[in-house]
C-alpha positions, 0 to 999 in steps of 0.5 A: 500500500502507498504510504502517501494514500495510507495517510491521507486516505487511512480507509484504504489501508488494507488493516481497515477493514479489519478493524470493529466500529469501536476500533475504527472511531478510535484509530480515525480520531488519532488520524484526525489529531496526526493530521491536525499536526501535520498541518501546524507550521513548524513554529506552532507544533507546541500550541497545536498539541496544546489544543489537540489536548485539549479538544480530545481529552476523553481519548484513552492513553492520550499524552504529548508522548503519545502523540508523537510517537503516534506521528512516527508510526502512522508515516511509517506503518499506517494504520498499522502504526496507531493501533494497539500492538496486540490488535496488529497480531490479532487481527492484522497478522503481524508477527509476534517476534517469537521465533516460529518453533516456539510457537509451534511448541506452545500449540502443542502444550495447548493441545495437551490440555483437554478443557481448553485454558490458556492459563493453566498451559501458561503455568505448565510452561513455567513448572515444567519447562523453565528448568535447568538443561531442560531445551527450550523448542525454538531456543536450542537451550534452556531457561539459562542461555534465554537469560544469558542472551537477554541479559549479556552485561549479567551473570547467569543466576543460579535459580531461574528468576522467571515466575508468573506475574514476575519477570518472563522471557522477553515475550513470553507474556500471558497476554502475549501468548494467550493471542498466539494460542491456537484457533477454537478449532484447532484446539478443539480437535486436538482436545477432543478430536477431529470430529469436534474440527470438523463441526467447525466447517462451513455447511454445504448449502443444498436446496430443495428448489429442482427436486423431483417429486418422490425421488429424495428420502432422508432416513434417520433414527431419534431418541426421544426426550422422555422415558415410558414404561411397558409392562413390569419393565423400568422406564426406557426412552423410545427410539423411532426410525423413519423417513422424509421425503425431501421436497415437501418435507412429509415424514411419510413413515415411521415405526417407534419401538421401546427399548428393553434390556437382555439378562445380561443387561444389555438394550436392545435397540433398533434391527436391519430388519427395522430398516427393511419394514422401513424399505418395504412401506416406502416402496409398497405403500407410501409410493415413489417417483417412478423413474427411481429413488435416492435415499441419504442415510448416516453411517451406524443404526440407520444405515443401508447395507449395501447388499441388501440394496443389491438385493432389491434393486435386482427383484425391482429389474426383473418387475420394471427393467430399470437397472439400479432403481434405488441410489444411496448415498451416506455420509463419511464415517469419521473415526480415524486418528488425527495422524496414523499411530494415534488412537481412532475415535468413535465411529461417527456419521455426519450429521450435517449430511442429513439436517433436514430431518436432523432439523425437525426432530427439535421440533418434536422435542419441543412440541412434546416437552410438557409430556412426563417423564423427561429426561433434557435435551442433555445431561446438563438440562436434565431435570435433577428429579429424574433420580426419584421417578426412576427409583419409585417407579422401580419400586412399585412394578413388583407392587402393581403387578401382584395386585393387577390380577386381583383389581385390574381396574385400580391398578389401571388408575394408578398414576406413576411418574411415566407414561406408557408405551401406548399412551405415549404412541398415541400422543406422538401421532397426534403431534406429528399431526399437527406438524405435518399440517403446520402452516407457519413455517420458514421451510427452505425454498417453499416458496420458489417451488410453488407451496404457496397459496395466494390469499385475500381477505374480504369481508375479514375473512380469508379466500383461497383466490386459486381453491375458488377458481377450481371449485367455481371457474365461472365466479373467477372474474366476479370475483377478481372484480370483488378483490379490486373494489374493495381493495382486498389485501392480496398475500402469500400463505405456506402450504403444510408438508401434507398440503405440499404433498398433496398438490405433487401428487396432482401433477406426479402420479408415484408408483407403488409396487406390488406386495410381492416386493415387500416380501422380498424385501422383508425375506424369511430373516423378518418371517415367522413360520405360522400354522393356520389354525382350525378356525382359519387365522393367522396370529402375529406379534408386532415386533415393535413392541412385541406384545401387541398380537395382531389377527388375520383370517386365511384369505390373502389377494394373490396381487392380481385382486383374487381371493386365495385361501390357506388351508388351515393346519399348514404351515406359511413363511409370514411377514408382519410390517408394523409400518405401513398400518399392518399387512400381512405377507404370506409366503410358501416355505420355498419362499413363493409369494402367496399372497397379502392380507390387511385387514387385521381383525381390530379389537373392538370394546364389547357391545360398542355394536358400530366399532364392532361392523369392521369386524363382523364384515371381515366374519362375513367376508370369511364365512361366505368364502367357506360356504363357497369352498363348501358346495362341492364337498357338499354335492354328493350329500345333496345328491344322496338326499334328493335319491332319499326324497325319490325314494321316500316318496314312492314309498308314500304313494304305495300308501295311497288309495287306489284309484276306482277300476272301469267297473265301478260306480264313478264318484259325482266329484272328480276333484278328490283324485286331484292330489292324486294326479298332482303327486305324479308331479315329483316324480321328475327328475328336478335341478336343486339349488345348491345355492338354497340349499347350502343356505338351509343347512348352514343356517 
């Protein structure tokens, strides 16, 4: 930079903008007085700098030396010159007169200490390091040849004179070299590792504006901020799997699962086979872009295997031809040591990979954090009473279970400190609810992507322009007339995720595989192996919880829209996928796809008659299958009924009278032989409605 320009332009210095509103005030009040004397003829300086004493006296370190000194450094470095030392290596970036190595040296002390303070780094330099014949990084000797060069006119001492607070090696003081301790970053990786650095790194924007629809999912797994309870269990957190489809922002599905514990102690967490349940609904039920998918998923619990993807895009290229439907794509996974031969982290994905889900579930906390039983956001935000619930309520299962089998319905009443598992599922649906249908949102590019309605508010009351427009095209212009005489205000309103979701379906049909893909995915590793029963049902566990037991009757939809039926006492490969509302998927045991079933019989409160006709139509469904596997079992006993009939009626009629011969007296009244000739009606051969007749003997 120009020296000339510096002075007489100092915001053209390349420190300047470098410099805090507060700095700059500073500096451009010192620029002001060294130009004031610049300008004073040279016989005059004195009565100058008496008056600049005067009209700046509020300014701090002002004095005649100051000033002068001031004056040098400002024609000599600039701006650089009249600000503080400190500020210049800083911000400014000049050195520090220590040599490079030390500096270095001094790095690394910092990096040894975990909680990140300068001061107790600073003591450990003096404590350790100033010792005699102990070399000093930077120095190539020790404490003695740093005093011997700094003081050459003295005798080298025989204890070290350097302390804290006292005399120090040029330089070497806390304030100097607090300024030179590492950047936060780097000090935090080598504190607690390169995971915590890497936190540190700008975030790649992305943006949802471009996306198909259907063709981007984030997949992740979330601890919930409170415990529950299920069964005689302790209090768990619930951990919930699921799946957003990124340009609307819907969570489309989902599967919440309580945490238990094995003998040993041990949790059990989420499974693949969750992950596959996940796969199975998206593909099956909940529907994507026909021309594929990709799915962003973090390294650890959530994550893709890969050759379960081989396996179901290579079933997905049998039914379609398209080669690789399904793409993911997952964050890094960050463990490695800092350099090689230190010891490697904890296995971590990115959460930053994710955020648009990563994102949402604070929303969910904070929705549901007046709910009982919670545990913080972290350790340091937990509340202290979470001790005293969890030793109550350990100490009142044994109590609640010995007097649910004598009054069930007191102990249902109880009150502890948790909320159950069920009550806990129920309330979670009902906030996702109000989230998916939230309007007051600031979702990343909403509106570029059209997820806006236009609104005018006539009257005090709202009118969706576009929703009139569809339902009533003909009052469009009466309507904009309307709008323009009574000057409504005209505005945006956000669509909700669901909303969103249901305007892209309009213009994107998504494509929804057949179940038999869903038992591909699922496999024989999700199955159970199931025995019809005699009454022709299938009973399944959800494995979510593994208490809720879910009843299926023998009919299952072969895919095409037939009806098959098991056959009761075989034995079936059946899947369970608790996520998509339950759909049964039964297979042979060569792992043929059969067929699917998902109408479960729901329970149903006793002699609630209107709950109770969702299962009654199942019943009816069942028994009108059965009478049609029926009627060809039955035809042999309708015929040997109807050879009964014959028979039995020509036995009556060998009972009847016998009609009059030629010779006697004809009867006056000839309609007594009427039955008679009537009778000869059965005697014919006649179809039997098997129909009428199956009904008769079932009934």
């Amino acid at each position: 930079m120009n020296a000339q320009i510096t002075t007489t332009r100092p915001e053209m210095d390349s420190i300047w903008p470098k410099l805090s509103t507060e700095q700059r005030v500073e500096a451009g009040l010192w620029v002001d007085i060294i130009h004031r004397m610049d300008r004073a003829p040279a016989n005059a300086k004195g009565a100058e700098l008496s008056l600049v004493l005067r009209d700046f006296a509020g300014l701090k370190g002002l004095s005649k030396t100051t000033v002068y000194r001031k004056i040098e450094r400002f024609h000599a470095k600039g701006v650089a010159g009249i600000v503080h030392g400190s500020l210049v290596k800083r911000v400014c970036g000049e050195g520090s007169g220590l040599p490079q190595e030390f500096i270095a040296f001094w790095h690394g002390l910092c990096g040894l200490h975990q909680r990140q303070k300068a001061m107790s780094v600073y003591r450990n330099l003096f404590i350790d390091h100033l010792q005699a014949g102990k070399i000093i990084p930077g120095y190539a000797t020790d404490w003695r040849g740093i005093w011997a060069a700094e003081n050459p006119q003295r005798e080298v001492q025989r204890f070290c004179p350097y302390a804290i607070g006292g005399q120090h090696p040029h330089g070497w003081s806390y304030r100097n070299l607090n300024m030179l301790r590492p950047a936060k970053d780097v000090w935090a990786g080598a504190a607690q590792g390169a995971q915590a650095m890497r936190s540190m790194l700008p975030s790649i924007p992305h943006t949802r504006v471009g996306l198909s629809f259907g063709s981007l999912f984030v997949i992740d797994d979330v601890w919930h901020d409170q415990k529950v309870t299920l069964g005689n269990a302790p209090a768990e957190r619930p951990l919930e799997l699921g799946m957003m489809e990124a340009l609307t922002g819907r969570y489309v599905s989902w599967g919440l699962t309580p945490v238990t514990r094995r003998a040993d102690g041990s949790r059990v967490m989420l499974k693949e086979s969750y992950v596959r349940y996940l796969l199975a609904d998206l593909l099956c039920r909940v529907g994507v872009n026909p021309a594929g998918i990709t799915i962003l998923a973090e390294h650890g619990t959530a994550a893709l295997k890969g050759g379960m993807i081989a396996e179901i895009n290579a079933e997905i290229r049998r039914l379609t031809g398209i080669k690789e439907f399904i793409k993911v794509e997952t964050s890094g996974v960050y463990g490695a040591p800092l350099v090689a031969g230190l010891f490697a982290e904890r296995p971590r994905g990115n959460p930053k990979f994710k955020a648009m889900l990563e994102s949402s579930w604070n929303l969910l906390h904070n929705e549901m954090a007046m709910l009982p039983g919670q545990v913080g956001k972290d350790r340091d935000n937990s509340p202290q009473d979470t001790y005293g619930r969890d030793a109550e309520a350990k100490a009142m299962m044994p109590i609640l279970k010995a007097l649910a089998e004598e009054c069930p319905k007191e102990v249902e009443q109880y009150v502890t400190g948790y909320m159950g598992f069920y009550e806990f599922e129920t309330m979670l649906n009902k906030v996702k609810g109000l989230i998916e249908n939230r309007t007051d949102h600031h979702l990343e590019g909403w509106e570029e992507c059209g997820f806006i309605r236009r609104v005018a508010v006539i009257g005090g009351v709202e009118v969706d322009l576009a929703a009139q427009a569809a339902d009533n095209p003909g009052a469009v212009e009466e309507l904009n007339q309307l709008v323009k005489i009574t000057r409504a205000p005209i505005f945006g309103r956000s669509l909700s995720p669901v909303a969103a979701w249901r305007r892209c379906t309009e213009d994107v049909e998504l494509y929804r595989f057949p179940q038999s893909l869903a038992a591909v995915v699922l496999g024989a590793a999700c199955g159970k192996t199931l025995k019809v029963s005699d009454k022709g049902t299938l009973t399944m566990t959800d494995e979510l919880t593994g208490k809720r037991h879910i009843t299926f009757d023998s009919r299952v939809n072969d895919g095409t829209g037939r009806m098959a039926e098991l056959a009761r006492g075989e034995e079936y490969v059946c899947n369970l996928n608790p996520f998509d509302g339950h759909t049964l998927l039964v297979s042979d045991k060569a792992g043929r796809f059969i067929g699917s079933n998902s109408n479960p019989y729901l329970p149903a409160v006793h002699g609630d008659r209107e709950a109770d006709k969702y299962n009654l139509a199942l019943l009816s469904a069942s028994a009108a299958e059965q009478r049609k596997r029926l009627a060809p079992v039955i035809a042999q006993q309708a015929a040997r009924k109807r050879e009964a009939v014959k028979q039995n009626i020509g036995v009556m009629a060998l009972t009847l009278p016998r009609q009059p011969s030629v010779d006697s007296e004809a009867p006056a009244d000839m309609s007594e032989l009427a039955p008679v000739e009537r009778r000869e009606d059965f005697w014919r051969e006649e179809e039997v409605d098997s129909n009428s007749f199956l009904d008769e003997i079932t009934r």
